[in-house]
N, CA and C atoms of all chains as a GROMACS GRO file, in nm:
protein
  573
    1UNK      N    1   2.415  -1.588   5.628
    1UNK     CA    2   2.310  -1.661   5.556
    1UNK      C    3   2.376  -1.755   5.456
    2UNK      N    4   2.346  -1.893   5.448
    2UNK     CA    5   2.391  -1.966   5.386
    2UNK      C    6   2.342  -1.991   5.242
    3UNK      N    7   2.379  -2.019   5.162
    3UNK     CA    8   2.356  -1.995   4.967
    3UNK      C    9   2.276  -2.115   4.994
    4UNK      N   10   2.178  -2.138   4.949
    4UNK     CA   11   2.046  -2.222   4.903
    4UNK      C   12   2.126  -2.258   4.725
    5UNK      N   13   2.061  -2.365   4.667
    5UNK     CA   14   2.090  -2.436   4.558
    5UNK      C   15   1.904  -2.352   4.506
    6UNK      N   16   1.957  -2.260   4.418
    6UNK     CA   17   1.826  -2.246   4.367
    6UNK      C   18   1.828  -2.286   4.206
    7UNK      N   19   1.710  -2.368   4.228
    7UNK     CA   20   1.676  -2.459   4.046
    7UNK      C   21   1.676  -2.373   3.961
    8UNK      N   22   1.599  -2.256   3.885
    8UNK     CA   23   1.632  -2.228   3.799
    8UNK      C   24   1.782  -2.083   3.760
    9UNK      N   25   1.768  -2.043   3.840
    9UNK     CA   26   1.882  -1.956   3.852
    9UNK      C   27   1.812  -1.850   3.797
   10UNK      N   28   1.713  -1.804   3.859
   10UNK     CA   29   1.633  -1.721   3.759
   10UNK      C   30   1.625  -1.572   3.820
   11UNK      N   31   1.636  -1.586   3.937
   11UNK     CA   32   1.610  -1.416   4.007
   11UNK      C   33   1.743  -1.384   4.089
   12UNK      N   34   1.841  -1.404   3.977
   12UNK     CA   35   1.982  -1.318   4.022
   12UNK      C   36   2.096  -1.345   4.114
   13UNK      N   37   2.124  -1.256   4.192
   13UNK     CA   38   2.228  -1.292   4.295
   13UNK      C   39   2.141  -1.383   4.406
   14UNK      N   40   2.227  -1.428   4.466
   14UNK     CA   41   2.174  -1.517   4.594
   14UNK      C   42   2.282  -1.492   4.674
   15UNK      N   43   2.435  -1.413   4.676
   15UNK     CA   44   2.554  -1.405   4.756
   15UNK      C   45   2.496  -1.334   4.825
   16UNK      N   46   2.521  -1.345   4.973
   16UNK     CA   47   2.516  -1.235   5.118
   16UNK      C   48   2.637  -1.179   5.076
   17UNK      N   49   2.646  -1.028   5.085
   17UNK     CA   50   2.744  -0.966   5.074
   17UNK      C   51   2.720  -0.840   5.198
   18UNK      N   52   2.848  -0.788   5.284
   18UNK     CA   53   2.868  -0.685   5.363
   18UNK      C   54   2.797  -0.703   5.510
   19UNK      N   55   2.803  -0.835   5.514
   19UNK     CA   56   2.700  -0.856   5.693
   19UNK      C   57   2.880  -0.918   5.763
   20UNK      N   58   2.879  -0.910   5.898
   20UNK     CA   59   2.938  -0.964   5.994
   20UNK      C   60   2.944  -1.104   5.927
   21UNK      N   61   3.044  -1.151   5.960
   21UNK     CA   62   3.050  -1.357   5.972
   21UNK      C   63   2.971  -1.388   6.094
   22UNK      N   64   3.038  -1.345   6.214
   22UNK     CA   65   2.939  -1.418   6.328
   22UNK      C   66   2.833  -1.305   6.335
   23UNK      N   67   2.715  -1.342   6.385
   23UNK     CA   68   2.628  -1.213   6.424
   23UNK      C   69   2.555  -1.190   6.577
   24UNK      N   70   2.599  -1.052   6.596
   24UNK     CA   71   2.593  -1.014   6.760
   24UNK      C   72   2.412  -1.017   6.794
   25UNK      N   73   2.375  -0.957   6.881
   25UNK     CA   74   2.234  -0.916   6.888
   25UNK      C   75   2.218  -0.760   6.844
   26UNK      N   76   2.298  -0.696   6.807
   26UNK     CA   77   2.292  -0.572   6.774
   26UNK      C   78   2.249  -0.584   6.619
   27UNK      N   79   2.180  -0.484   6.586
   27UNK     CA   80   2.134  -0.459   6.469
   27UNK      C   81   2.190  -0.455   6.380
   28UNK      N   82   2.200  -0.520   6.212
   28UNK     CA   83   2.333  -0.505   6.133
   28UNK      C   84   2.239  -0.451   5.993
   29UNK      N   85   2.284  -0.409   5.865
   29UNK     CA   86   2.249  -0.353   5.806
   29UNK      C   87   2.080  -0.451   5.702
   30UNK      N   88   2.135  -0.572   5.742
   30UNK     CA   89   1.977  -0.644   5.682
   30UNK      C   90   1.930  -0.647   5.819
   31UNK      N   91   1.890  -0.656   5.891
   31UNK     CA   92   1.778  -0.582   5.975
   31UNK      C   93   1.691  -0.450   5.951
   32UNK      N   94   1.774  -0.358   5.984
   32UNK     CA   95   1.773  -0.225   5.928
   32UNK      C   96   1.655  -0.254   5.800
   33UNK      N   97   1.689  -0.261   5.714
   33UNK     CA   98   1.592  -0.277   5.588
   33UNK      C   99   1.497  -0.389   5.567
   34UNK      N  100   1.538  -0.485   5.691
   34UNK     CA  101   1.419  -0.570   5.690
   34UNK      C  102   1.288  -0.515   5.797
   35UNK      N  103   1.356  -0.451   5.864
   35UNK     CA  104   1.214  -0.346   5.956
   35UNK      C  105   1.149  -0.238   5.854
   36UNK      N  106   1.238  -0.165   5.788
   36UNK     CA  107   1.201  -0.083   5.692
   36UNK      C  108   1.106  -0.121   5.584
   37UNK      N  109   1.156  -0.284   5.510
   37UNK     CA  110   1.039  -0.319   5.455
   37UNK      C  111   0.944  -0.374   5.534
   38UNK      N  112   0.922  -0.428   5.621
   38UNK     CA  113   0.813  -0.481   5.692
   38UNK      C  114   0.734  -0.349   5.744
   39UNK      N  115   0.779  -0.230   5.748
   39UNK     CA  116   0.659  -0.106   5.777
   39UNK      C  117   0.609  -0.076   5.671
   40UNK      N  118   0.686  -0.111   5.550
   40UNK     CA  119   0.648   0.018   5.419
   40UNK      C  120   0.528  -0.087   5.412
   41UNK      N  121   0.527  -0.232   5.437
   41UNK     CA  122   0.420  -0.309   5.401
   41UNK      C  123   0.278  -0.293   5.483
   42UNK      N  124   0.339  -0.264   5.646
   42UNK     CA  125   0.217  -0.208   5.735
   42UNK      C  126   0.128  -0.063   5.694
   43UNK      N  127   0.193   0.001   5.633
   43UNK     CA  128   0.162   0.120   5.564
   43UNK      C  129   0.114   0.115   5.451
   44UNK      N  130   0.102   0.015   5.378
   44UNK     CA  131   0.041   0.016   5.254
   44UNK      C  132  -0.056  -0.042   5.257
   45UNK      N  133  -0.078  -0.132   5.358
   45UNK     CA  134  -0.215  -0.191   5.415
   45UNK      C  135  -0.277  -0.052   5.447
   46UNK      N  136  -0.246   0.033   5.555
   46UNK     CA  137  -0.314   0.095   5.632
   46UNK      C  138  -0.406   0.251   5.510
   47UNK      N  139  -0.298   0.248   5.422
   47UNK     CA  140  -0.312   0.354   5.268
   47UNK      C  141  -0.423   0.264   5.206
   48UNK      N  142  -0.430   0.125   5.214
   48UNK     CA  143  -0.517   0.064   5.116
   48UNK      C  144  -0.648   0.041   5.214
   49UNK      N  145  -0.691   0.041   5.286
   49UNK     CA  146  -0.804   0.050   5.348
   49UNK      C  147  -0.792   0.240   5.333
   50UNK      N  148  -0.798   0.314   5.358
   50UNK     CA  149  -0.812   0.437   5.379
   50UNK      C  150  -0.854   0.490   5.248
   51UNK      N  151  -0.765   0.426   5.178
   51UNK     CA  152  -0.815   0.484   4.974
   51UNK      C  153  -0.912   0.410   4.986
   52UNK      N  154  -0.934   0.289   5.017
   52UNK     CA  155  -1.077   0.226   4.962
   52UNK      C  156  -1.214   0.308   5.010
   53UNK      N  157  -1.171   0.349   5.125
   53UNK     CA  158  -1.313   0.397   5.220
   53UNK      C  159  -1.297   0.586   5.202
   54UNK      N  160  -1.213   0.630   5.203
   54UNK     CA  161  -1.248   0.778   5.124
   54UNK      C  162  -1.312   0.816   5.036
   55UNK      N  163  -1.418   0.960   5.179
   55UNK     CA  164  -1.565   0.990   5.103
   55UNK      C  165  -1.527   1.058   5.028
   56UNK      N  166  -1.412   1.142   4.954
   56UNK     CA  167  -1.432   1.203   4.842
   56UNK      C  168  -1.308   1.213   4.781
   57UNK      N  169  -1.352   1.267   4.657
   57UNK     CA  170  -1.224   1.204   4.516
   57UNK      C  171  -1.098   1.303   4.545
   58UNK      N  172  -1.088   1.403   4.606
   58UNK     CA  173  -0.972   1.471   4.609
   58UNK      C  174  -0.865   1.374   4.719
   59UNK      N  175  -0.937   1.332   4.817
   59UNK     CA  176  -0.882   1.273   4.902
   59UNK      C  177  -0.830   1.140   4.886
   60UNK      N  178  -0.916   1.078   4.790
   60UNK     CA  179  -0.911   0.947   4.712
   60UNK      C  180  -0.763   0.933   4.660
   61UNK      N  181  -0.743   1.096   4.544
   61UNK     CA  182  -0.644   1.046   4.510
   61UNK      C  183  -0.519   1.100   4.512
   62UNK      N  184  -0.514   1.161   4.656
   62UNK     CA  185  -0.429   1.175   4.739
   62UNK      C  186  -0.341   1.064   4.812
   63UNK      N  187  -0.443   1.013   4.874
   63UNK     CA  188  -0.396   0.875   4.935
   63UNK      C  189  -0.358   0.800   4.808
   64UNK      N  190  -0.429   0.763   4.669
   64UNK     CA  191  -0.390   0.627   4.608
   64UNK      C  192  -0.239   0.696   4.566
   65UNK      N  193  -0.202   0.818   4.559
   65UNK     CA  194  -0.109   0.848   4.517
   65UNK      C  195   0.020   0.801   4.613
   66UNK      N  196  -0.025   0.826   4.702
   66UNK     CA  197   0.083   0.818   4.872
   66UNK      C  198   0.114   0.659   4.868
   67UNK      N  199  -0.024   0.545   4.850
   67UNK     CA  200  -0.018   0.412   4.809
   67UNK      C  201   0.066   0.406   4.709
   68UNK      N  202   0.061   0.465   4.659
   68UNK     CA  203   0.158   0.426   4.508
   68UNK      C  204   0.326   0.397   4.530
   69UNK      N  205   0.376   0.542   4.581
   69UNK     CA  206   0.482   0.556   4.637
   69UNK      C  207   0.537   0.485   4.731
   70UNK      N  208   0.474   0.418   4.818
   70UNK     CA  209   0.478   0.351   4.919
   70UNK      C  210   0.513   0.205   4.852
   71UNK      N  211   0.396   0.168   4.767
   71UNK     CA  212   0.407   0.066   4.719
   71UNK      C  213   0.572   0.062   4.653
   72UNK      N  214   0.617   0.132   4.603
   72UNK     CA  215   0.752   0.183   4.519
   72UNK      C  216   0.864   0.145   4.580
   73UNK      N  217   0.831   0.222   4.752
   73UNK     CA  218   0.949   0.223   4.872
   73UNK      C  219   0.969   0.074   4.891
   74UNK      N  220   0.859  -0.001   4.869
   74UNK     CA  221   0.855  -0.115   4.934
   74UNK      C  222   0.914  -0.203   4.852
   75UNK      N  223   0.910  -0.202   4.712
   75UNK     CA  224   1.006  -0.281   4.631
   75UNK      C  225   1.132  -0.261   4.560
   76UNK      N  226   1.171  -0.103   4.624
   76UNK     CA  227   1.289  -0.069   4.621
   76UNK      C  228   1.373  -0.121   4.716
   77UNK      N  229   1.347  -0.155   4.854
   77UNK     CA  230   1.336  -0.242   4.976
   77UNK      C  231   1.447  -0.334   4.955
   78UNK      N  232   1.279  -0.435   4.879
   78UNK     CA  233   1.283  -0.573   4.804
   78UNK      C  234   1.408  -0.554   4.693
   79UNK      N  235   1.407  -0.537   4.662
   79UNK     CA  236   1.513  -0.561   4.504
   79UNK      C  237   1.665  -0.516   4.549
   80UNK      N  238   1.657  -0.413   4.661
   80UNK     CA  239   1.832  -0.429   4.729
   80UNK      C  240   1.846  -0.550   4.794
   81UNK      N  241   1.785  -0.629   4.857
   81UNK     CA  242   1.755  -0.719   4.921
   81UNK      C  243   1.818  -0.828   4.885
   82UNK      N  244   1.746  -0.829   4.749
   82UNK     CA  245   1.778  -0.946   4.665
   82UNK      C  246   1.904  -0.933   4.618
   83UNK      N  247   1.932  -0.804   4.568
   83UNK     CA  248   2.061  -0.776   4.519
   83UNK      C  249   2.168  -0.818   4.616
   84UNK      N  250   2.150  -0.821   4.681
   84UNK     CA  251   2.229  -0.860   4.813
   84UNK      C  252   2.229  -0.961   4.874
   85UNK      N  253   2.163  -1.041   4.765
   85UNK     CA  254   2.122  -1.192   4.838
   85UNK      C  255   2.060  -1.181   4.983
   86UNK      N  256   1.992  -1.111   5.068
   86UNK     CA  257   1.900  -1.094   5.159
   86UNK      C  258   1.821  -1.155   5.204
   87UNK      N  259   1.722  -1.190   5.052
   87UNK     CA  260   1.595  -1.213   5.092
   87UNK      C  261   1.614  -1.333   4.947
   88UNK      N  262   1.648  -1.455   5.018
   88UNK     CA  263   1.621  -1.581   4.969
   88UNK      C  264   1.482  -1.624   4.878
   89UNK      N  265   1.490  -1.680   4.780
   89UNK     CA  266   1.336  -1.740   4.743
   89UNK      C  267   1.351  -1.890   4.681
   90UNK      N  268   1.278  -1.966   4.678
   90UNK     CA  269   1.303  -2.101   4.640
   90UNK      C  270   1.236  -2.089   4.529
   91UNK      N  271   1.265  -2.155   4.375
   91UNK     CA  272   1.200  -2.160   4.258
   91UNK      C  273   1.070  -2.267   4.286
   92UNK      N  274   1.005  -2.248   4.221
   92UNK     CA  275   0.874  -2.380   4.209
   92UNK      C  276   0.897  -2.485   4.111
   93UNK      N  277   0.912  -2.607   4.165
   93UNK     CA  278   0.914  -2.704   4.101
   93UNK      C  279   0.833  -2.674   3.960
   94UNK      N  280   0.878  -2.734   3.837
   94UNK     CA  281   0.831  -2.712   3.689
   94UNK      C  282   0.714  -2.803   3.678
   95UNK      N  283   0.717  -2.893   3.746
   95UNK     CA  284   0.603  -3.020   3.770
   95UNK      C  285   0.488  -2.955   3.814
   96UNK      N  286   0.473  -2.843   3.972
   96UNK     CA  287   0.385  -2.821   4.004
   96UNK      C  288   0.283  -2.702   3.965
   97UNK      N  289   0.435  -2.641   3.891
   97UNK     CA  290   0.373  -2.512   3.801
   97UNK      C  291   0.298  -2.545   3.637
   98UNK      N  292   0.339  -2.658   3.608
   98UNK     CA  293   0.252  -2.729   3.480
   98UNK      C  294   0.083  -2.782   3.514
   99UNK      N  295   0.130  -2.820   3.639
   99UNK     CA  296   0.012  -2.908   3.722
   99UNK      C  297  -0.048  -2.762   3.696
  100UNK      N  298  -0.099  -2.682   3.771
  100UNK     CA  299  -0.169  -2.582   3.827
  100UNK      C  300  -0.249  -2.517   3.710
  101UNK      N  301  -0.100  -2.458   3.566
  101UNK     CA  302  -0.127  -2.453   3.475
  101UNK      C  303  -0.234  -2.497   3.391
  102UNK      N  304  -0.228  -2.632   3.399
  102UNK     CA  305  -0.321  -2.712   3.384
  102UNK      C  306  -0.463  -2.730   3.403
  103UNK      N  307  -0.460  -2.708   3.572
  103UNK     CA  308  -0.608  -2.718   3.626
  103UNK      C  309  -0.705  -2.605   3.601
  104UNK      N  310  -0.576  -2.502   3.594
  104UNK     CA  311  -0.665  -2.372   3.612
  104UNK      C  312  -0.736  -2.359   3.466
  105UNK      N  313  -0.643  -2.409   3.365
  105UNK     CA  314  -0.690  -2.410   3.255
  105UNK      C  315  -0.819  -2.445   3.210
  106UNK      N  316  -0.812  -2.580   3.269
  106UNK     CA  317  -0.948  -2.675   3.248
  106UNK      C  318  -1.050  -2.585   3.334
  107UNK      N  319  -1.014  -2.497   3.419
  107UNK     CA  320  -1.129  -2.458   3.473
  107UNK      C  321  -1.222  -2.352   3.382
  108UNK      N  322  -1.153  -2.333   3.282
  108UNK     CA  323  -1.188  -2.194   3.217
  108UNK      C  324  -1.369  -2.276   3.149
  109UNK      N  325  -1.368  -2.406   3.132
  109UNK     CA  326  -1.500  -2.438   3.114
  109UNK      C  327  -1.646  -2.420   3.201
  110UNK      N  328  -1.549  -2.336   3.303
  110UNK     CA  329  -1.686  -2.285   3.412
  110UNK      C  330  -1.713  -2.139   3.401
  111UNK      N  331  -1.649  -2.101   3.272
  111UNK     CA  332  -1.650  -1.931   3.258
  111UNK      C  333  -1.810  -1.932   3.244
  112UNK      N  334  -1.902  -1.834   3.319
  112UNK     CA  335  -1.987  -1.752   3.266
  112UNK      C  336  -1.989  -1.661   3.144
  113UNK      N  337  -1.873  -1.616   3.110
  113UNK     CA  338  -1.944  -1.525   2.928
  113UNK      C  339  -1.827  -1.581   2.848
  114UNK      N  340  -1.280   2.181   5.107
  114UNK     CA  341  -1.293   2.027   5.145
  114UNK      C  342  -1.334   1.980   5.248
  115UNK      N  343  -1.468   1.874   5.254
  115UNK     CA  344  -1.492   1.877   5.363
  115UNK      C  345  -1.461   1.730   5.400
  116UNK      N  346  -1.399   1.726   5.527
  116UNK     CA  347  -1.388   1.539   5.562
  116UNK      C  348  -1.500   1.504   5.663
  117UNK      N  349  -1.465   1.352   5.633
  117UNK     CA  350  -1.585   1.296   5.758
  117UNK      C  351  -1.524   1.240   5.811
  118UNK      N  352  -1.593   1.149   5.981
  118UNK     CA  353  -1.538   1.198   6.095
  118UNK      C  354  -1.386   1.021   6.076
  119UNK      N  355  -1.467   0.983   5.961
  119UNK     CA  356  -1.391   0.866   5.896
  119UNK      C  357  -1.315   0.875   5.859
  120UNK      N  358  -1.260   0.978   5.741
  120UNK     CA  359  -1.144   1.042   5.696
  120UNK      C  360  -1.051   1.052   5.826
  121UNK      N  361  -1.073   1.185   5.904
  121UNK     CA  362  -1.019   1.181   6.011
  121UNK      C  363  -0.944   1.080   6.095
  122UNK      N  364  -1.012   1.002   6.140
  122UNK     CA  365  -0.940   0.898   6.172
  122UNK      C  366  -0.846   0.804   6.067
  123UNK      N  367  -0.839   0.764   6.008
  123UNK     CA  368  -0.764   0.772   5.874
  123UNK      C  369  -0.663   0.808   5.836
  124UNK      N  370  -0.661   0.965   5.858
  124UNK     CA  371  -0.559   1.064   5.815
  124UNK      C  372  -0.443   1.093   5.944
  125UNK      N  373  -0.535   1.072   6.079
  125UNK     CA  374  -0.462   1.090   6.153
  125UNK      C  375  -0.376   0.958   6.251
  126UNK      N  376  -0.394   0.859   6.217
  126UNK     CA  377  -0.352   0.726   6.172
  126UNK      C  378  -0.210   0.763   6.095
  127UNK      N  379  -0.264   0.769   5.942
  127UNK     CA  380  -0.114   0.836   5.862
  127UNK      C  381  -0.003   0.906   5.900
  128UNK      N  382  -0.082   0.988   5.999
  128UNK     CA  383   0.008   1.103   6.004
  128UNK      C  384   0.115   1.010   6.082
  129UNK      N  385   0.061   0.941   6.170
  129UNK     CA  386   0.110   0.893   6.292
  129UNK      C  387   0.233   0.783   6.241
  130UNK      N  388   0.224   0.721   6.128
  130UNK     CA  389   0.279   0.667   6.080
  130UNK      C  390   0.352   0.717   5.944
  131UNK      N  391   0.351   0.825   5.938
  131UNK     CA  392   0.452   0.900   5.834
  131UNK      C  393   0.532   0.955   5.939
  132UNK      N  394   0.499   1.013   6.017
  132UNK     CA  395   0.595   1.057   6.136
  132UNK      C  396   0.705   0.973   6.216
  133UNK      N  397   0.662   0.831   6.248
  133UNK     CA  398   0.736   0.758   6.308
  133UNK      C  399   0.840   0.678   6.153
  134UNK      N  400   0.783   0.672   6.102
  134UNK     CA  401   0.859   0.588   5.946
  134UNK      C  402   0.980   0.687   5.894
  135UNK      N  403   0.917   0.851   5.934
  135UNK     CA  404   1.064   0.887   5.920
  135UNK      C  405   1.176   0.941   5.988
  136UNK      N  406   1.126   0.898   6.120
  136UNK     CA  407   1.211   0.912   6.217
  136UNK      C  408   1.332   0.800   6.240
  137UNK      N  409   1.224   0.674   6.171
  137UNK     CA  410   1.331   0.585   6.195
  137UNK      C  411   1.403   0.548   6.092
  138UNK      N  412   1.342   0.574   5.930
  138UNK     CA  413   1.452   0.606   5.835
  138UNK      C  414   1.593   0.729   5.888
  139UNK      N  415   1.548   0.798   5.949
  139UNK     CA  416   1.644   0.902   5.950
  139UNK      C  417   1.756   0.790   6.038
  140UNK      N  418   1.744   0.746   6.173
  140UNK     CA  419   1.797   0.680   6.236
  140UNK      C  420   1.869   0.570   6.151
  141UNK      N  421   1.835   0.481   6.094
  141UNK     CA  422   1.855   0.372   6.062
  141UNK      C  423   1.954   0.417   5.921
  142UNK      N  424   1.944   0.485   5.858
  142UNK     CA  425   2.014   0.568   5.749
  142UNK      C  426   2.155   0.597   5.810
  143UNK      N  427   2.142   0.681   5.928
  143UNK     CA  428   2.260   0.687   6.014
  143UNK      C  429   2.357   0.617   6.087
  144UNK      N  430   2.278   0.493   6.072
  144UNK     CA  431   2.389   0.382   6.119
  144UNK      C  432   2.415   0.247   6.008
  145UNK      N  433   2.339   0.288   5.917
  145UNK     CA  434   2.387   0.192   5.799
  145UNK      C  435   2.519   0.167   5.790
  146UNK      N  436   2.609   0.057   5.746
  146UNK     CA  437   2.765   0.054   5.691
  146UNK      C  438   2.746   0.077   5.581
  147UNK      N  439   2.675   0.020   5.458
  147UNK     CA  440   2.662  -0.011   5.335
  147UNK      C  441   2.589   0.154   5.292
  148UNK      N  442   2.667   0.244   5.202
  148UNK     CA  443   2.621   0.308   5.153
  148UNK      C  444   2.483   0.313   5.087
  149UNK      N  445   2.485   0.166   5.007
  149UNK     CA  446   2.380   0.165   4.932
  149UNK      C  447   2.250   0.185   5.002
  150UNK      N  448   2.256   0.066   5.106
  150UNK     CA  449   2.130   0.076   5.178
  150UNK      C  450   2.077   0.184   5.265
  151UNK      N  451   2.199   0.302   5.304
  151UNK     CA  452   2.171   0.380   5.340
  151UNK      C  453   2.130   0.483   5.304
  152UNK      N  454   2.187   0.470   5.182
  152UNK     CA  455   2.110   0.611   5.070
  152UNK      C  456   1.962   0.556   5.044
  153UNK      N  457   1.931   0.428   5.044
  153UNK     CA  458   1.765   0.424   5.005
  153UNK      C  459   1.693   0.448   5.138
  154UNK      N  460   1.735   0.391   5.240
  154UNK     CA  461   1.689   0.408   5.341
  154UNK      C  462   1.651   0.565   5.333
  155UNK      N  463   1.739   0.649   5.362
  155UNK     CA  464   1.744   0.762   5.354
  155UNK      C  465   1.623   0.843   5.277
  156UNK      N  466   1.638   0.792   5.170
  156UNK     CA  467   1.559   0.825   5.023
  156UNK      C  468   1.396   0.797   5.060
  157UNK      N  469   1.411   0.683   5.163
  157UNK     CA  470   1.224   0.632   5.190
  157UNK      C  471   1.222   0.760   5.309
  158UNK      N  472   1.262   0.802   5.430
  158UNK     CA  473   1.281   0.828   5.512
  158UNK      C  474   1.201   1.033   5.424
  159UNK      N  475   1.274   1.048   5.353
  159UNK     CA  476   1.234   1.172   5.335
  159UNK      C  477   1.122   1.166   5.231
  160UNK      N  478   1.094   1.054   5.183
  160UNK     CA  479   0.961   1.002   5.103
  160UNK      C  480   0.830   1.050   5.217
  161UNK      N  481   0.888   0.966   5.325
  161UNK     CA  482   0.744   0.983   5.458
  161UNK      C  483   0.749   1.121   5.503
  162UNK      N  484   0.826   1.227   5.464
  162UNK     CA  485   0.810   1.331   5.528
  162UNK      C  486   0.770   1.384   5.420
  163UNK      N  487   0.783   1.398   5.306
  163UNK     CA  488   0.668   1.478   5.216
  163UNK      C  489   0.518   1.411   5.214
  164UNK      N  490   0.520   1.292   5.252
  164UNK     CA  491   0.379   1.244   5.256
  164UNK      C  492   0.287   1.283   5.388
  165UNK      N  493   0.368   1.300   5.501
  165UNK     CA  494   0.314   1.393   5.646
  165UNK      C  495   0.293   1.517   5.579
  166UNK      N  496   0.382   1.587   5.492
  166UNK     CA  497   0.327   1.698   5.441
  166UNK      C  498   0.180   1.764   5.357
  167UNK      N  499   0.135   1.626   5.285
  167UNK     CA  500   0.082   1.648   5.196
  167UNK      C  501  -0.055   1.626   5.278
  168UNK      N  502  -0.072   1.495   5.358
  168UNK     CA  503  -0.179   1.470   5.432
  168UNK      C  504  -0.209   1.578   5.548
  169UNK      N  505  -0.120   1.632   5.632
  169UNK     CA  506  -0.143   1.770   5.677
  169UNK      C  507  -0.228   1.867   5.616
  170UNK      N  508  -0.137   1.880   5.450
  170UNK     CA  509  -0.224   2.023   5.436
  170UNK      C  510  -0.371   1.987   5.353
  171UNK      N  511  -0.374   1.792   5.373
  171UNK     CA  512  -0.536   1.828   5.321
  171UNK      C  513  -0.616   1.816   5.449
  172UNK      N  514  -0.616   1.823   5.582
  172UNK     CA  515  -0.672   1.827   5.724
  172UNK      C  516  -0.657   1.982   5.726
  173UNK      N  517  -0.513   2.058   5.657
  173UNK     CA  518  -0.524   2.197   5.681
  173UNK      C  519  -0.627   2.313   5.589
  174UNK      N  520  -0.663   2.245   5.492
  174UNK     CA  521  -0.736   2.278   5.436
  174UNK      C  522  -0.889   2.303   5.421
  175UNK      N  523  -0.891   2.154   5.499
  175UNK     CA  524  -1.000   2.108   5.548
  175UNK      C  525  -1.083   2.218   5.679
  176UNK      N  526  -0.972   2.275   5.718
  176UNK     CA  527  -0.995   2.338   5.815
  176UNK      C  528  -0.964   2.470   5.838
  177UNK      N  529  -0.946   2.521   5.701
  177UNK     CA  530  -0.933   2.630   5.654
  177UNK      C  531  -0.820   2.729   5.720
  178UNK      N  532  -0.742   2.628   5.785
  178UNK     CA  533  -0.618   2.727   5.848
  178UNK      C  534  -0.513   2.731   5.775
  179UNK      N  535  -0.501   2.607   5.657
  179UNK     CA  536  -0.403   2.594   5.581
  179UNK      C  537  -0.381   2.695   5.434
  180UNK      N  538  -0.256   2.665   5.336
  180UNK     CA  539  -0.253   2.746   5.248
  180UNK      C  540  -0.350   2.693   5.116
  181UNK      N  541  -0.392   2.557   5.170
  181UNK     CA  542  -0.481   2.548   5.030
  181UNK      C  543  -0.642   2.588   5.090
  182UNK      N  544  -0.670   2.586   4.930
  182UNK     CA  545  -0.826   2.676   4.919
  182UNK      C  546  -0.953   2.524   5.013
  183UNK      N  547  -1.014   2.639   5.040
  183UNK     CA  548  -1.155   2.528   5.119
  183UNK      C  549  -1.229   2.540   5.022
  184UNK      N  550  -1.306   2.418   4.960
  184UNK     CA  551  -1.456   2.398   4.910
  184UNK      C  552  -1.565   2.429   5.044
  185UNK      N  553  -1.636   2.513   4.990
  185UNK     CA  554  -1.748   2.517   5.115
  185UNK      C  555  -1.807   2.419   5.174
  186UNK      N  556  -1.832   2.409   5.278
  186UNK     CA  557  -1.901   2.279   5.385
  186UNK      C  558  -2.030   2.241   5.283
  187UNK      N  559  -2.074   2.153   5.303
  187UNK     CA  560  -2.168   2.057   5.236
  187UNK      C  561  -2.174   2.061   5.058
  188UNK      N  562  -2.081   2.097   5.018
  188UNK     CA  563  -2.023   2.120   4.882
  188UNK      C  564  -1.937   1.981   4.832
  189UNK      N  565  -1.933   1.869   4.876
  189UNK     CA  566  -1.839   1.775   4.857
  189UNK      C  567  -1.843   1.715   4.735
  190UNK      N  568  -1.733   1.698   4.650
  190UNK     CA  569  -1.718   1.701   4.496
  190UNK      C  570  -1.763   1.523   4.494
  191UNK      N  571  -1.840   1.499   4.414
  191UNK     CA  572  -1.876   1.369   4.380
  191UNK      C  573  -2.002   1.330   4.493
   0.00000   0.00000   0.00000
């Protein structure tokens, strides 16, 4: 994976560290944890419909508990990831994040209370 | 505790997917290079097997074969 120029330098490492130089079709260790996070995420969908629609509170918060954890696995995932430069992110232009800032602001004149 | 036929499906969904999530943590743990990732791997892997546990014994309960206590049928709290 090649180093991206990221603008603010704000969320850490960006080095790939411990993968092959060339890469085979065989599975290498960011795979591995990129399937791993992509289930913990299918699973937290599947926990978050199930807590929503459970007829009763013991069960309720059973599951939101299991959601919870899950939710946990999943950004424990994420954050080796990153640590590892893995999982790339591009900063947002400061222009478009002022812009937005902005609009949303002005919107607050449509508050109801 | 009593479930409905909604729960059920639900739970047994979970199961289905706490079961396979830590089969393949276990796997994937085992062929890691990188320690690190393999100890978390690992770490989620036995996460999904206490959570097959826990959703079990509320179906086992439910069904009064398990070690936790049953609320009587049409008794449902809330």
């Amino acid at each position: 994976m090649q180093q991206q120029p990221f603008g603010q330098g704000q969320t850490g490492a960006q080095v790939s560290t411990g993968l092959p130089q060339v890469k085979g079709p065989e599975m290498n260790d960011r795979d591995r944890i990129n399937d791993v996070l992509a289930m913990e995420k299918y699973i937290c969908d599947g926990y978050n419909h199930a807590t929503t629609e459970a007829s009763n509170d013991t069960l309720f918060r059973t599951q939101m508990n299991l959601l919870n954890e899950v939710f946990q696995a999943h950004r424990d995932c994420f954050n080796l990831m990153h640590q590892k430069g893995w999982y790339k992110l591009e900063a947002a232009s400061p222009q478009q994040v002022s812009q937005k800032a902005r609009q949303f602001a002005d919107y607050r004149t449509q508050f109801p209370y | 505790m009593q479930l409905t036929d909604k729960d059920l499906h639900y739970l047994s969904d979970a199961l289905s997917w706490e079961l396979l999530a830590m089969k393949k943590c276990r796997h994937y743990a085992q062929e890691c290079q990188d320690p690190q990732v393999a100890q978390l791997i690992d770490r989620i892997g036995q996460m999904h097997q206490n959570h097959y546990e826990q959703l079990l014994s509320m179906i086992q309960s439910a069904s009064g074969t398990g070690t936790g206590f049953t609320i009587p049928s049409g008794n449902m709290p809330q």
